[in-house]
VOPAGU-2260 file (C-alpha; in pm, 1 decimal, decimal comma):
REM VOPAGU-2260
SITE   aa  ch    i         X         Y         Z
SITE  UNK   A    0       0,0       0,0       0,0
SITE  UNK   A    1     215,2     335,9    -101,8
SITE  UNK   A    2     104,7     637,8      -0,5
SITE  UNK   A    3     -91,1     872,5    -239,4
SITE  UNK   A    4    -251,3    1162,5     -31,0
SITE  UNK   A    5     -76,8    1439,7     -12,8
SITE  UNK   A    6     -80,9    1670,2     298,9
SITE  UNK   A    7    -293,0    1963,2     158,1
SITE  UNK   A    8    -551,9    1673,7      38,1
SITE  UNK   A    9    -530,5    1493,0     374,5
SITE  UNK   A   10    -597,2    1837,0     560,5
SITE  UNK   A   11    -923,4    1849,3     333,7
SITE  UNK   A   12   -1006,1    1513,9     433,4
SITE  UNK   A   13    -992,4    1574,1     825,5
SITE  UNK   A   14   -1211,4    1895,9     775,0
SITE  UNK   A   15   -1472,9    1745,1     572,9
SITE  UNK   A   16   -1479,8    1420,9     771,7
SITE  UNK   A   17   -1495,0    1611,6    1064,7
SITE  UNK   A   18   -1800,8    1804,1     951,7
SITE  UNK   A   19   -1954,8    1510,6     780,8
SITE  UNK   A   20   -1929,6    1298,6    1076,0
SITE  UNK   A   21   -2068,2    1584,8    1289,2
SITE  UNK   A   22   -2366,2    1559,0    1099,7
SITE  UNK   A   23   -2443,7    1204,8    1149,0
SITE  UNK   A   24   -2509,4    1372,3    1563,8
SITE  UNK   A   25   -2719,2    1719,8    1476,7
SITE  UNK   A   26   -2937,6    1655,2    1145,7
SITE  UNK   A   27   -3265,7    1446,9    1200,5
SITE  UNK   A   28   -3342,3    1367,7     799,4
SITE  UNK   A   29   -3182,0    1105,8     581,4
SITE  UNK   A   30   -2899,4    1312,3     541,7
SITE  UNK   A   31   -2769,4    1255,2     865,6
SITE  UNK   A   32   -2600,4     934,4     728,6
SITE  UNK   A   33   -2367,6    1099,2     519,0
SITE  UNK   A   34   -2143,4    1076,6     814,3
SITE  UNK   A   35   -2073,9     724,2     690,9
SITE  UNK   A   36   -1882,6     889,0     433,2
SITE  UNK   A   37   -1694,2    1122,8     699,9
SITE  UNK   A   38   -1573,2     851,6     858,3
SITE  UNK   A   39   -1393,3     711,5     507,8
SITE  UNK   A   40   -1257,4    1035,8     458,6
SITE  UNK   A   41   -1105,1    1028,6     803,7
SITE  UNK   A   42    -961,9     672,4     738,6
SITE  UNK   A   43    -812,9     719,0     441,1
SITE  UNK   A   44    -629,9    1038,1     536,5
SITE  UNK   A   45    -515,7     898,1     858,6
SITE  UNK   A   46    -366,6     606,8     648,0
SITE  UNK   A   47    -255,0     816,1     358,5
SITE  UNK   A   48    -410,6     572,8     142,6
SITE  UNK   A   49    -722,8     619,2    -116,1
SITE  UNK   A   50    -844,5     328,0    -301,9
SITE  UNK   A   51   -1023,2     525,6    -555,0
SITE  UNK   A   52    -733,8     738,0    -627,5
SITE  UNK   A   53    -533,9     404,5    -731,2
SITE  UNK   A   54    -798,6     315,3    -979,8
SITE  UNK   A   55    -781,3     654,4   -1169,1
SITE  UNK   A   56    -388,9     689,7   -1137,6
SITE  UNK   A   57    -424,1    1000,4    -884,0
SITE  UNK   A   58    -155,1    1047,9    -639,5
SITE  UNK   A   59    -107,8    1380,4    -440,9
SITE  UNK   A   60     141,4    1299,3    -253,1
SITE  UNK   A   61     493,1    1479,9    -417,6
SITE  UNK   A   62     704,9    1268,4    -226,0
SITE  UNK   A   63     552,5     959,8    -363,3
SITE  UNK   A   64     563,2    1079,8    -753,8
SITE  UNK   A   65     604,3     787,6    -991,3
């Protein structure tokens, strides 16, 4: 598993999981389980790794370049 999220995208990541998850606790409609998706966003910058970013060749890390 190398690396591919770069520390400007993992700040975003931590934000918007943080708000997303946040969510899950203070909104009452079917929204509220968009924290689901928070909580990916949180893993994957806290492991540095994205999945989806693999499959379409993205990689935002610079010290990782290939």
């Amino acid at each position: 598993m190398k690396i591919n999220i770069g520390s400007l995208d993992k700040t975003v990541r931590i934000i918007a999981g943080l708000l997303l998850v946040s969510m899950f606790f203070w909104v009452d409609s079917g929204f509220k389980y968009l924290g689901v998706v928070g909580l990916v966003l949180l893993i994957t910058a806290f492991v540095g790794f994205c999945p989806a970013y693999t499959l379409f060749g993205i990689n935002t890390c610079k010290t990782n370049k290939s």
